[in-house]
Steps between C-alpha positions, in 0.01 A plus 500: 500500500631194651704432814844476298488781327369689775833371741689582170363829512597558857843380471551712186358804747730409783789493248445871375458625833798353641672625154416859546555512862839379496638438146658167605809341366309166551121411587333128515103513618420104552116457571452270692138537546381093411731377771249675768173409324243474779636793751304792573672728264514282194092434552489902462668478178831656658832341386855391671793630394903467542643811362894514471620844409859641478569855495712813591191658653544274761857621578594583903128377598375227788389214347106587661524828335580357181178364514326742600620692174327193349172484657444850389625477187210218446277756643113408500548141375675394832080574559336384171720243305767315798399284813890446602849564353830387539774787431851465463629804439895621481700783395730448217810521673390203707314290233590104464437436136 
């Protein structure tokens, strides 16, 4: 399998996780792995991501426990499959579109 479709893969992953976890009224995953070709992580194989997720899980919550909520949700890939990631993410009521 080649790079692509592995980072394809991953983002597809992050996607479902993020979908289950928090059934979001809107969800973008940009990799943005290429951009940091040469740093420690992308040598391992491990990929950058900006994830921007809206959703009424998020309601009433800090901003660093928001997330949180995230990070777990993406579980053992934070470990296996992402080097660093960029979150945004806001509860409905507060959401810019």
């Amino acid at each position: 399998m080649n790079n692509k479709t592995t980072k394809k893969d991953c983002v597809a992953r992050i996607r479902s996780c993020l979908e289950a976890a928090f059934q979001p009224e809107a969800l973008e995953i940009t990799d943005d792995t290429a951009s940091h070709e040469g740093h420690a992580g992308a040598q391992e194989g491990k990929g950058h991501y900006k994830i921007r997720i809206i959703s009424g899980s998020f309601s009433g919550m800090r901003p660093i426990d928001r997330h949180r909520l995230v990070f777990d949700a993406l579980g053992e890939m934070m470990e296996t499959d992402i080097h660093a990631i960029s979150v945004t993410a806001l509860p409905t009521t507060s959401a810019t579109y």
